[in-house]
N, C-alpha and C positions, 0 to 999 in steps of 0.2 A: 335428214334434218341437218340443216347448216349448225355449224361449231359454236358459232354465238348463239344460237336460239340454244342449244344444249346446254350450255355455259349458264345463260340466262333460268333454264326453267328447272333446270336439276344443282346448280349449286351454291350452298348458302354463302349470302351477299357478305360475310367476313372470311371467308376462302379466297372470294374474287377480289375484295382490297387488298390481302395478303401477296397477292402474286401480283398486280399491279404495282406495291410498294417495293416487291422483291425485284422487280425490272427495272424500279428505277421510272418507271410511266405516271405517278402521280399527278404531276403536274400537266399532262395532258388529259385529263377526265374529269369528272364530280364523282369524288369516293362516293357519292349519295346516290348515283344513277347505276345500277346494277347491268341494262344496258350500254352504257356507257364503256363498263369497265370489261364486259363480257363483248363487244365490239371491236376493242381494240387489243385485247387479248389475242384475239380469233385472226384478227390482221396482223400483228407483228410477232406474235410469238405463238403462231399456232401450235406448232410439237409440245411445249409447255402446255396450252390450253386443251389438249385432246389427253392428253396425263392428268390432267386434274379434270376432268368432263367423264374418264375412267374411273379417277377415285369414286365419283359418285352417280354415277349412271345406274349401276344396279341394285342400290342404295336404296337411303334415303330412310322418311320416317316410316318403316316396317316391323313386323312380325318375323324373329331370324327362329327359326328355330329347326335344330341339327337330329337329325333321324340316322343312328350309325345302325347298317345292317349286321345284326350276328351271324348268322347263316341262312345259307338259302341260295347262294349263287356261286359260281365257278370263281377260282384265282386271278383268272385273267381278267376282271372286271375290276382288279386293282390298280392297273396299268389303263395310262391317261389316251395311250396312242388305241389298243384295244377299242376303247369306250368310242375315240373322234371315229376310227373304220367304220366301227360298226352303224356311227351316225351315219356314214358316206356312203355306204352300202345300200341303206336301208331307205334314205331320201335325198342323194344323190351329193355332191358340194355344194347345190343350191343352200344347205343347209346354214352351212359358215358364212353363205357370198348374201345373195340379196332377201335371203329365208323363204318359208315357203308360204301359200295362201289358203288354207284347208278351208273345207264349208264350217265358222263357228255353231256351235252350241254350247251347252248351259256346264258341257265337261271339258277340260282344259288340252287344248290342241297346241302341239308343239310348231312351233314357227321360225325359231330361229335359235341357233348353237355359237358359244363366244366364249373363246378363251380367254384364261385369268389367269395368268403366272401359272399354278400346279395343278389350276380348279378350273373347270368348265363351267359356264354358264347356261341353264336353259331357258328360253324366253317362250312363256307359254302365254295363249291370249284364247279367252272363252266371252260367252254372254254375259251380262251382268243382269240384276233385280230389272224387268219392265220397270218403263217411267212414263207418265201420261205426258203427255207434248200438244201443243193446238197446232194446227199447219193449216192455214187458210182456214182458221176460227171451226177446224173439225178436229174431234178429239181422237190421236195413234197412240201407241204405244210403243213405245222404242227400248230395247234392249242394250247397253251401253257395252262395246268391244273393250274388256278389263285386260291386261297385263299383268303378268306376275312373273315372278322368276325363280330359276330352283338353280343349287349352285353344288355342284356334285366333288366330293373330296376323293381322292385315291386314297390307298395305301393305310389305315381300311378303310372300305366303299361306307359311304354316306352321305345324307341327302341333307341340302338348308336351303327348308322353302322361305321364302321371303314372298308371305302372304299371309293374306286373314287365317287366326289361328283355328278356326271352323275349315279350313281347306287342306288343311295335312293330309288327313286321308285320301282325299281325291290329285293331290300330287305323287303320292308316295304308288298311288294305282298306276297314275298316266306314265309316271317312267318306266316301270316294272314290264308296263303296255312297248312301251320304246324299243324296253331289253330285250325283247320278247320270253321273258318268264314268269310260265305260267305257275311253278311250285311255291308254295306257302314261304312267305320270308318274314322272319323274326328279325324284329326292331329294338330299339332302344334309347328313348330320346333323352337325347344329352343335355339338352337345355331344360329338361323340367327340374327345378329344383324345388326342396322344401325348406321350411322357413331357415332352420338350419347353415342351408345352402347358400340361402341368398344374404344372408348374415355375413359369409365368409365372402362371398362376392362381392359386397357393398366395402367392406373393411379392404381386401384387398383394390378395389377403386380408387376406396379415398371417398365412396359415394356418402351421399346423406338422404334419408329418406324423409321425404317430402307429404307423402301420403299414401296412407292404408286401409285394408279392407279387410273386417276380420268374421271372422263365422262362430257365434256367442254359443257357448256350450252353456249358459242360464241365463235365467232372465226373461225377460219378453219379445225381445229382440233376434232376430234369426241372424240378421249382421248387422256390424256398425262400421262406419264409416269417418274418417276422421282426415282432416289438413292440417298443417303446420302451419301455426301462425307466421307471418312473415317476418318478426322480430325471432324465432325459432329456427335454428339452421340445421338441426339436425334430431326429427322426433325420436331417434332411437334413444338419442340422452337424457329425457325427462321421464324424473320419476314418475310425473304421472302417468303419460304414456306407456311404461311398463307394468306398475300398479292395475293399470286397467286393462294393460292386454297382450303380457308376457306371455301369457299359459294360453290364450285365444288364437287356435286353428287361421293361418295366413289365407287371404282369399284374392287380396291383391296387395302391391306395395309399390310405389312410385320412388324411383330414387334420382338424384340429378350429382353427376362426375364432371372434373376439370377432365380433358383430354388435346393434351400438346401435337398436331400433326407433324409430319417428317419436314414438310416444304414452311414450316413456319408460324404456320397458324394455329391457334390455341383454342377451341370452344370453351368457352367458358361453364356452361350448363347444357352437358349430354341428360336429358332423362329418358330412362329408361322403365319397365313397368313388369315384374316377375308376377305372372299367377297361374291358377293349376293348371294350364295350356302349356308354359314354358315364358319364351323374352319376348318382347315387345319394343322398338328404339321410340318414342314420339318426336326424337328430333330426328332434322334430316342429319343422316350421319354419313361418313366414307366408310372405304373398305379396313383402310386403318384401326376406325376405332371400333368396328361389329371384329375384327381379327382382335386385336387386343381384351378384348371382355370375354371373346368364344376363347382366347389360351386361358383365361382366369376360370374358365371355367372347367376348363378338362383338367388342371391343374387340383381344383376341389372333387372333381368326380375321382380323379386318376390319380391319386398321388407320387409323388414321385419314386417310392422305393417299391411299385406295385410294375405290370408288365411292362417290357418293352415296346410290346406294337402302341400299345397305349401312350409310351411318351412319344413314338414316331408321329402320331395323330397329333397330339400338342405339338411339334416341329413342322409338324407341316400342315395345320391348320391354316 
């Protein structure tokens, strides 16, 4: 895929003016044509435009959610060079270079391996849901080639599939498949929080919660469901909201954060969506700001006067 089409389809259209205005190229483009700006990016300043095409290429609006294994595997699966062999061993350098083409099905086949500064990336692609299609006014059925990606930490070993949160399982198999082991491994997923949790999460944000779902211990109601009025910035602050649903079991909660990038650019409204699955981004987001939320969160699980491998994993998250 060319750099502008990347540019274009993976990053949100106030990244791409931000780096246009930081070049100094405004006046050559319509900040309104995201084309435009993803075109001449790609032309005169590619190296810059393949560093921001990376912030968000593996991205985007997803399901992050961090599977740290307790036991079950060897030491040397801690170390980043270990893991890249063992890919090259196993499916040759094709792996790194042009990927490979396995026959899909409806279980998640590894196709392509991509480094991230400390963290490897797995790019896995399977079947999606049949969909009925006409083709010359007769009715197929077509199966859609999905993408997903799993993004693997050293130092300790753990998984962040960035996929539908119904798919963990069948990630957390496919690698295990990769590594080839086959003994029972004990997990622990870092991103499930409870209400509690995502309390501490939102306050260290700066987040405001937007909307929630909660699971009624009386009443008639199995759960209720509630949005903030648009004059309301933050439901966590009204009494009524608490009145009505302090002590009421969390079942989802939507919150939206300010997040400042490194190159300049500021999103104004990240929302994000905590339920008993784990995190969910609904905006397209970079690696920036899923890194910044996952240290706030190992931060609440791990606190800081508790182990040391434990703050290693926050440093190097």
């Amino acid at each position: 895929m060319r750099l502008q089409d990347e540019l274009v389809m993976q990053v949100p259209s106030g990244a791409l003016k931000q780096i246009v205005k930081n070049e100094g190229l405004e006046s050559e483009v319509k900040l309104s044509s995201n084309e435009e700006m993803a075109e001449i990016i790609a032309s005169k300043i590619p190296e810059v435009g393949r560093r921001l095409a990376s912030e968000f290429k593996f991205a985007g609006a997803t399901a992050v959610n961090v599977h740290m294994m307790i036991n079950g595997i060897s030491a040397d699966w801690h170390n980043k060079e270990y893991f890249k062999d063992h890919l090259v061993k196993k499916y040759t350098g094709a792996i790194f270079a042009g990927g490979l083409r396995p026959e899909l099905t409806h279980e998640p086949k590894l196709i392509r391996a991509h480094e991230l500064a400390d963290r490897m990336v797995l790019a896995f692609s399977y079947l999606g849901t049949p969909r009925r299609y006409l083709e010359n006014y007769e009715i197929v059925f077509r199966s859609p080639q999905v993408l997903d990606y799993v993004v693997i930490h050293f130092s300790p070993f753990a998984l962040e599939v960035r996929a539908n949160q119904s798919q963990n399982d069948l990630f957390k198999t496919a690698v295990l498949e990769i590594m080839d082991i086959k003994e029972e491994v004990v997990w622990d997923k870092l991103t499930k929080l409870n209400d509690e949790q995502a309390r501490q999460l939102a306050l260290a944000l700066g987040a405001r919660l937007r909307a929630a779902k909660h699971k009624m211990t009386e009443g008639v109601y199995a759960t209720k469901e509630v949005t903030a009025n648009t004059q309301v910035e933050d439901l966590e602050s009204q009494e009524q909201y608490q009145l009505e649903f302090s002590n009421q079991p969390m079942k989802k909660k939507t919150f939206v954060f300010k997040f400042p990038y490194s190159f300049g650019y500021e999103e104004e409204s990240i929302s994000y969506v905590i339920t008993g699955e784990g995190l969910w981004f609904r905006s397209n987001v970079g690696e920036e700001a899923i890194r910044h939320v996952f240290e706030h969160i190992l931060q609440i699980k791990f606190p800081k006067d508790e182990s040391e491998e434990d703050q290693e994993f926050v440093e190097g998250a």
